[in-house]
Every structure is written in C-alpha cells, then in structure tokens.
C-alpha positions as CSV (number, residue, x, y, z in Angstrom):
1,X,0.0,0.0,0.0
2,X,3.1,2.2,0.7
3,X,4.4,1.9,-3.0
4,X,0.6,2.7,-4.3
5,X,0.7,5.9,-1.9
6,X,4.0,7.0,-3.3
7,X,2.8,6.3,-7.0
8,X,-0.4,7.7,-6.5
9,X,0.9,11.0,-5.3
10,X,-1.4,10.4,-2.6
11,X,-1.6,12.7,0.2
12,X,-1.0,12.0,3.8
13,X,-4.8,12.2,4.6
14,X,-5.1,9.6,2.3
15,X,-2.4,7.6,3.0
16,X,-3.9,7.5,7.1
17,X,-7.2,6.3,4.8
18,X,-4.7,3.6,3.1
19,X,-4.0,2.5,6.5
20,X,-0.4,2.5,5.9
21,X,0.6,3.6,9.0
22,X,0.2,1.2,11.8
23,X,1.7,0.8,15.4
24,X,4.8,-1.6,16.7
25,X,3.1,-5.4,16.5
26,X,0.4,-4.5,13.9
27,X,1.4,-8.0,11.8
28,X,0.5,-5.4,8.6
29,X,3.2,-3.0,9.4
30,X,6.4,-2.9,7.5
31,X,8.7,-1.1,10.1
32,X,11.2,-4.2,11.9
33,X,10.9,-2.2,15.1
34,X,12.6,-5.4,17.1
35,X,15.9,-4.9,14.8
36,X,15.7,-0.7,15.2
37,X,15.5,-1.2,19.4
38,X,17.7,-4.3,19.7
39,X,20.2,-1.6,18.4
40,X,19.3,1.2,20.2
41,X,19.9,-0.8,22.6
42,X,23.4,-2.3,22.1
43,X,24.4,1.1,21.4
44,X,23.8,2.0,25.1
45,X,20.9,4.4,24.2
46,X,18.6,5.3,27.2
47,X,16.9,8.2,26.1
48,X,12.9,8.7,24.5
49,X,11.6,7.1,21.4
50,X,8.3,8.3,20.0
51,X,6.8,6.4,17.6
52,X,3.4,8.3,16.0
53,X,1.0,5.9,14.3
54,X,-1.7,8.1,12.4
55,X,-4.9,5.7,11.6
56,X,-8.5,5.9,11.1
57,X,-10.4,5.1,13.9
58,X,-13.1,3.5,12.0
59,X,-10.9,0.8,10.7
60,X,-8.2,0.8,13.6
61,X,-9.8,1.0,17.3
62,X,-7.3,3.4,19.2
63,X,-7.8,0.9,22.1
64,X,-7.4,-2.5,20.6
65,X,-3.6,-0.5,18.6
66,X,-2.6,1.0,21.4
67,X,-3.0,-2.2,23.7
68,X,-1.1,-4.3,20.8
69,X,1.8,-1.7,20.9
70,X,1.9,-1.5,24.3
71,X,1.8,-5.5,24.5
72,X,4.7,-5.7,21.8
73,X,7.1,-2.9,23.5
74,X,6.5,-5.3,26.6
75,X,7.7,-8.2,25.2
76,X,10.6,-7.0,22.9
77,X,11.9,-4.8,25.9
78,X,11.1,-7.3,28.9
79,X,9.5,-4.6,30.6
C-alpha cells in the first residue's frame, strides 16, 4: 500500500485512509521495530523514542492499537 501511496501522489490524509501507518506489532506493518531497538539498545541508548501511528479510527480502534503496541514494547523490551 506504501508503493501505491507514493505512486499515486497520494496525500498524507489519504495515505492514514490507506492504512499505511500502523503501530509496533500491527502484523500489517512494514517497520522491523525489534531490529531498530535491539540496536538502540546495544548502542547504550537510554533516552525517548516516539513512535506516532496516524490511523483511522473507524478501521483501527485506538484501544485494541494501542494495547497491541503496548503488549509488543512489553515483550521485545522485557518490561
């Protein structure tokens, strides 16, 4: 859906409509966020990360993505 977005010239509104942004642990994302903090984390870093997932609530409950991102940082941090 990313390539059809860039293609398309669509615009961010419509990419969010796309649904191609998704939070960490949404099995449709494209972003290896296990590989990006298993190096932040051999690196020694300790500061923030934010990670912004822009979605349509009618196709992506906040609730249900937030408690799958929350329930994937927990596991790939051992929090």
């Amino acid at each position: 859906m990313a390539e059809k977005v860039k293609s398309d010239h669509l615009s961010f509104q419509e990419g969010i409509m796309q649904r191609v942004f998704t939070v960490p642990g949404d099995s449709q994302g494209m972003v290896d966020f296990r590989s990006i903090l298993t190096t932040l984390g051999n690196a020694g870093y300790e500061g923030w990360l934010v990670v912004e997932a822009e979605q349509d609530p009618a196709t992506a409950c906040p609730l249900k993505y937030a408690k799958m991102a929350r329930a994937y940082l927990t596991e790939v941090l051992g929090w």
